[in-house]
C-alpha positions in Angstrom: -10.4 43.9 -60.4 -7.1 45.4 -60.6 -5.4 46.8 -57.3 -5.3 50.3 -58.1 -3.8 51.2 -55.0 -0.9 48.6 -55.7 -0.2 50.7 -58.6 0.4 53.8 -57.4 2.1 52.4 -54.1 6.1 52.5 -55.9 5.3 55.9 -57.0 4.5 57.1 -53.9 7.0 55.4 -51.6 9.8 56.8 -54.0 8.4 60.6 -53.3 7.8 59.7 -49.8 11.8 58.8 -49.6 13.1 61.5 -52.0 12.3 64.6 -49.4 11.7 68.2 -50.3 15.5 69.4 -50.4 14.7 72.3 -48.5 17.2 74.1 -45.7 15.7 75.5 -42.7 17.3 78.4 -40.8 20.8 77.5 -39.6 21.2 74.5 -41.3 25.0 73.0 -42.5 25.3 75.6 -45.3 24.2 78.5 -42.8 26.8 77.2 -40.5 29.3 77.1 -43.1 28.8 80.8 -44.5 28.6 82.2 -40.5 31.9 80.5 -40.0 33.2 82.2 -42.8 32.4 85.4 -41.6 34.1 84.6 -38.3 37.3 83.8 -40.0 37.1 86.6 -42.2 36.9 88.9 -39.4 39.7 87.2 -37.4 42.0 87.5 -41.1 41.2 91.6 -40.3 42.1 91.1 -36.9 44.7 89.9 -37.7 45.9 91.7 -41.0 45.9 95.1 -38.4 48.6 93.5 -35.7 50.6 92.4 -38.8 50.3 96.3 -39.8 50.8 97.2 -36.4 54.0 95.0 -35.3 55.6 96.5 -38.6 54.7 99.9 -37.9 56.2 99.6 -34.1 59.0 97.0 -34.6 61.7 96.5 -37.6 64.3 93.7 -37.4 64.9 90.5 -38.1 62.7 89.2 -35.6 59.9 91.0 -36.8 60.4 89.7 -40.2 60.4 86.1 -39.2 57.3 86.5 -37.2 55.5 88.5 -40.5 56.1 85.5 -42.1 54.7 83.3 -40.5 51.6 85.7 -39.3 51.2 85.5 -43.2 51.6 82.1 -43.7 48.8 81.5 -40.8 46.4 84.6 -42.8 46.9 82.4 -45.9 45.4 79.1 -43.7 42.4 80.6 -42.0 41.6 82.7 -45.1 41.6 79.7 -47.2 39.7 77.8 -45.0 36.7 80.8 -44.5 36.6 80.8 -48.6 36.2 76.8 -48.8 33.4 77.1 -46.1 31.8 79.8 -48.6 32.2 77.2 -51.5 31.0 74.2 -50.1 27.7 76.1 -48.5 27.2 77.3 -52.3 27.6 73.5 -53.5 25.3 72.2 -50.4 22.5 75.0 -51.6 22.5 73.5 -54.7 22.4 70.1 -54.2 19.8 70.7 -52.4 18.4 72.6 -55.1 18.1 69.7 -57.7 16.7 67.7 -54.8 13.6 70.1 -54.1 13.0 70.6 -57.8 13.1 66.6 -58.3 11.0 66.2 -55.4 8.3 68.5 -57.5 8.8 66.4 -60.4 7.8 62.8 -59.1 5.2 65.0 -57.1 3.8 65.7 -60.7 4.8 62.4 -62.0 2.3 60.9 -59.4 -0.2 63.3 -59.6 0.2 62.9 -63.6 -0.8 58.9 -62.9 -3.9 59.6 -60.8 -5.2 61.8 -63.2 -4.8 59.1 -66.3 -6.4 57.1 -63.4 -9.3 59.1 -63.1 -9.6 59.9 -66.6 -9.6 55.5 -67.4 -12.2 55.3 -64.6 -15.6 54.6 -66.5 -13.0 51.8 -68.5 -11.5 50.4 -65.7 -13.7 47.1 -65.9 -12.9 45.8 -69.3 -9.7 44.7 -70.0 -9.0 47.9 -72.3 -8.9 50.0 -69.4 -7.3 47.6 -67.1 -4.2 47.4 -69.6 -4.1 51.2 -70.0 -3.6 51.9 -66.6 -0.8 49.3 -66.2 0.5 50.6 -69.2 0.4 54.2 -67.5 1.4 52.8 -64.6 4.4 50.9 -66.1 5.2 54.4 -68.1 5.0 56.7 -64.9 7.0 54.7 -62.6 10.0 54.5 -65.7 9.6 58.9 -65.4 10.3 58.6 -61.3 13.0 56.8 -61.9 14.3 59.1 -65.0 14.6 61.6 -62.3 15.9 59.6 -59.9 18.8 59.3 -62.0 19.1 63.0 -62.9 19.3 64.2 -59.7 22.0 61.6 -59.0 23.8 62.4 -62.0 23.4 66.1 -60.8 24.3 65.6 -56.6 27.5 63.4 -58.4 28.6 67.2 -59.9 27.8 68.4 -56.5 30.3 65.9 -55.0 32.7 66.2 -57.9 33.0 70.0 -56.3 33.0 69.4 -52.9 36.3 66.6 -53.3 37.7 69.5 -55.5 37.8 71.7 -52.0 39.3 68.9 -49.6 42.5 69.8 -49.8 43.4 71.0 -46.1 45.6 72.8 -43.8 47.3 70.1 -42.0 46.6 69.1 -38.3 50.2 70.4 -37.2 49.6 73.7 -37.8 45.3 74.0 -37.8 44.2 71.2 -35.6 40.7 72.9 -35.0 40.8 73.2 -38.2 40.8 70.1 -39.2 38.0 69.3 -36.2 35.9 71.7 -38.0 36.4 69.8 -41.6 35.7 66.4 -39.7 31.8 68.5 -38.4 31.3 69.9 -41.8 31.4 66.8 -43.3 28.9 65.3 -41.0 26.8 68.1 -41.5 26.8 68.1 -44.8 26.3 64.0 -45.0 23.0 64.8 -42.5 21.5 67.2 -45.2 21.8 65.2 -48.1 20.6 61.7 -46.2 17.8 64.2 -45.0 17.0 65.2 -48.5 17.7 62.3 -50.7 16.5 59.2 -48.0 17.8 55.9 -49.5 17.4 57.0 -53.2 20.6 59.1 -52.8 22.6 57.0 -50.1 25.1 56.3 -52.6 25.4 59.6 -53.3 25.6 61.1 -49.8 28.0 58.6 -48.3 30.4 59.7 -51.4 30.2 63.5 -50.5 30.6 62.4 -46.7 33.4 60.7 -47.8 34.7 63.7 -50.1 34.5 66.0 -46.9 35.8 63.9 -44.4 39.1 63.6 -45.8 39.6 67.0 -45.5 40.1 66.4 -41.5 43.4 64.0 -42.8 44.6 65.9 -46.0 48.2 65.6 -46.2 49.2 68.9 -47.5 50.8 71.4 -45.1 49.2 74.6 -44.3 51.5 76.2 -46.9 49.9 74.2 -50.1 46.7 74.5 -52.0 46.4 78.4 -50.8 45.3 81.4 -52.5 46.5 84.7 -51.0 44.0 87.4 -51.9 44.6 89.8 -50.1 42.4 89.3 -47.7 40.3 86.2 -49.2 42.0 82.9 -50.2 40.7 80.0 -52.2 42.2 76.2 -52.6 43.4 74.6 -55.7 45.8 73.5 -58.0 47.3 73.9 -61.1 48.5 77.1 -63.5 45.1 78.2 -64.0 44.2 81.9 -63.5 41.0 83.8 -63.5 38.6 85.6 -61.2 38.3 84.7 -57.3 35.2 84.6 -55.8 37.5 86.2 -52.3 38.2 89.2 -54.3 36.6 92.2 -56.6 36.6 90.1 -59.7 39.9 90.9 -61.0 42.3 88.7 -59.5 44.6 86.3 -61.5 45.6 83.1 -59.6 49.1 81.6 -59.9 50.4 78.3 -58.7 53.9 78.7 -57.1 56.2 75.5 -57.0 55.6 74.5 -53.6 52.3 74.0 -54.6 50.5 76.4 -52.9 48.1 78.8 -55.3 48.2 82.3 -54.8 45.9 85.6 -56.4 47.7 88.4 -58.0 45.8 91.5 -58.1 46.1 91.6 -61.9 47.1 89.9 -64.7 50.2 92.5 -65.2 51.6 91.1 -61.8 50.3 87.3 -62.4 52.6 87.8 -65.5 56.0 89.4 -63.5 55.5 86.9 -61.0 55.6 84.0 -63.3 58.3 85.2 -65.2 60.4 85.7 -61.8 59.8 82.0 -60.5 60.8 81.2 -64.2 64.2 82.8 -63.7 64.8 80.8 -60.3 68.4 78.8 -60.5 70.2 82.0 -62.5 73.4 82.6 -61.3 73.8 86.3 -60.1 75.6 88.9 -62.6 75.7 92.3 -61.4 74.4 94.2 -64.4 72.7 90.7 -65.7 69.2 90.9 -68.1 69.3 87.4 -69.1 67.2 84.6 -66.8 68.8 81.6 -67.4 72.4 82.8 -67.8 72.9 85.7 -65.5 70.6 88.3 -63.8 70.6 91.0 -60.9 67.9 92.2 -58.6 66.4 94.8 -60.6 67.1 93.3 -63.5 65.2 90.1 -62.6 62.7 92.8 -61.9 62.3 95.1 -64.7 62.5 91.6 -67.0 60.0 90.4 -65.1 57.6 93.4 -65.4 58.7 94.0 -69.0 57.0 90.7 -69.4 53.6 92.0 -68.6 54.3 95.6 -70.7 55.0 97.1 -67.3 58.1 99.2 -67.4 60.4 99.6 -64.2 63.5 101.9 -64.1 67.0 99.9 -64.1 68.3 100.7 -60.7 66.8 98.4 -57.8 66.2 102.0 -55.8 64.5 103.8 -58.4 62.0 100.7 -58.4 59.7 102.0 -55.4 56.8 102.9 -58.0 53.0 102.4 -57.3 51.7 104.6 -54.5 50.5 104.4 -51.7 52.7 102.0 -50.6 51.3 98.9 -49.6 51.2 97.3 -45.8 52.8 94.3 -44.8 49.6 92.9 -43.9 48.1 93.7 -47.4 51.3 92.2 -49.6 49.8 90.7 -53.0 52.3 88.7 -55.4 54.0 91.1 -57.6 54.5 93.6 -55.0 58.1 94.8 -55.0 60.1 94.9 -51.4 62.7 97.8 -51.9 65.9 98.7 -50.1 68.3 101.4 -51.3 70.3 99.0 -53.6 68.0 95.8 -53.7 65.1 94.7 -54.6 62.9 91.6 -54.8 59.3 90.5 -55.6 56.1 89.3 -53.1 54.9 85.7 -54.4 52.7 85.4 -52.1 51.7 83.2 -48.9 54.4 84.8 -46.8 57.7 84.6 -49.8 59.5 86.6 -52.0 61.5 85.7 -55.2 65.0 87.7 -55.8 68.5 87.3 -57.5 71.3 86.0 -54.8 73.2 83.8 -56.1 71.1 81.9 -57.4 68.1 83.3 -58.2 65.8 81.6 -55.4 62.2 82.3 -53.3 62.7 83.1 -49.6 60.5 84.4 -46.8 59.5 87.8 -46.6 61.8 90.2 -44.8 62.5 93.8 -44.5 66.4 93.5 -43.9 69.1 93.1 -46.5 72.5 93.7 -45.3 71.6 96.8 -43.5 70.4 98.5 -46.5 67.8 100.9 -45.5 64.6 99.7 -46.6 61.9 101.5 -48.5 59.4 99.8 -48.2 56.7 97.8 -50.2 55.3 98.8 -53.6 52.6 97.8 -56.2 53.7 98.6 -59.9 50.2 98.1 -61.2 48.5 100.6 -58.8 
């Protein structure tokens, strides 16, 4: 008599070692999406004394520390949207665990009932060979979805090494400690999940995430400012941000970090500035490439995107109200009474000198009285 139990032994062991793919309460992606939170409300903290430095202070001084208070915004708001993604991609790789866990559960239970069904044959070698035969076929299905959910938590880890870019430890060492958790966190719940079947798999997203805790990029690159939400990447690409109401346009500047324009109007004017950068300065100049001047580096820009700006750098404060320090987006317009240059985001501005370059943000310009920030497309 066959071993009937030897049979069905493989099938079980594999849904014994697969898990069920379910998170309890306050798992690694809970963690990651209350962290989030935290950093999002230390961005609004934050975003207020920006507000509230400007509104008390003006100067030089000032402006340097904006800056950088900008620079830092871009950092811990980048990091609080990564959290966000990665808990979305560690919710659904442990999605396609608990559905394949329900698959070889009925995969099994598929077996015993051929089993039960070949019972009154099981004595004769016709029913002996059609349970092997069942048993041969059933066992090849466990392992089909073995390798489907493998092929699918390899997507999973595809996404998460997409989001290791990171701040560097110079200027977000706890930061970078709380990359070097996450991914042990996140190595725990797939291991927990997968058991041995998807080892491979969870040692490669452990490895994905722990890089993140020695990235080499400084806390300047591979940012998104959205005004209040950030998000990593690289690239010219543009479209929605998950930080932001849907209509942001995201746009790569050439230090490499990636910034979110709060349309595609101001994506546009902010491209077509950084394109003009090396233009030698000619007062009255239209022409990036051979000679420009502020506002007319300006209005070209915004003429790109069918948004039309008056000539003079002073008649340029359009788009009320006027927008906060702490709430610049690229493609905002800093305006003094006879200058004028454009936000690009993560704490810069673009603008014609001599040549046309991208500097920090500032609110001084030769003692020009300044009048303020503005938003064409509002």
């Amino acid at each position: 008599m066959i071993d009937l139990s030897g049979l069905t032994q493989p099938l079980l062991d594999l849904l014994s070692s697969f898990g069920t793919g379910v998170l309890g309460t306050g798992g690694a992606s809970d963690g990651l999406r209350s962290t989030s939170t935290n950093l999002d409300q230390i961005y609004e903290l934050g975003r207020n004394a920006i507000n509230n430095v400007n509104t008390a202070w003006d100067g030089m001084a000032v402006d340097a520390a904006t800056s950088k208070a900008l620079r830092v915004q871009t950092s811990s708001a980048t990091l609080s949207d990564t959290g966000n993604e990665m808990a979305t991609v560690l919710d659904q790789a442990a999605a396609y665990v608990e559905t394949g866990q329900k698959d070889l559960d009925a995969v099994v239970n598929s077996f015993l009932s051929d089993v039960s069904a070949l019972s009154p044959t099981l004595g004769t070698p016709v029913g002996l060979a059609a349970v092997v035969s069942s048993a041969i076929d059933h066992i090849g299905q466990g392992l089909g979805v073995v390798s489907r959910v493998q092929d699918e938590l390899s997507t999973q880890t595809a996404s998460i090494q997409e989001l290791t870019p990171a701040p560097s430890s110079t200027s977000l060492a706890s930061a970078s400690s709380g990359a070097s958790n996450l991914a042990s966190s996140a190595s725990s719940l797939l291991s927990g999940t997968g058991g041995s079947v998807l080892s491979a798999v969870s040692s490669g997203l452990s490895s994905a995430l722990s890089s993140t805790s020695s990235g080499s990029k400084s806390a300047t690159n591979g940012t998104t400012n959205n005004g209040g939400k950030t998000s990593t990447g690289s690239g010219s690409s543009s479209g929605s941000s998950t930080g932001s109401d849907g209509t942001g346009v995201k746009i790569t500047l050439p230090d490499g970090s990636t910034v979110e324009a709060p349309n595609e109007e101001a994506a546009t004017a902010v491209r077509s500035a950084i394109s003009a950068v090396g233009t030698p300065y000619v007062w009255g100049g239209n022409s990036p490439g051979s000679g420009i001047d502020c506002s007319g580096l300006t209005k070209y820009a915004y003429g790109e995107a069918g948004v039309e700006l008056p000539r003079l750098a002073q008649e340029q404060h359009i788009g009320h109200p006027q927008v906060s320090p702490g709430d610049l987006m690229p493609g905002d317009l800093a305006v003094w009474d006879g200058h004028v240059a454009m936000v690009v985001g993560n704490g810069q501005l673009v603008e014609a000198g001599d040549p046309v370059s991208i500097s920090s943000i500032r609110t001084e310009n030769s003692g020009m009285e300044f009048y303020g920030f503005y938003r064409p497309t509002a």
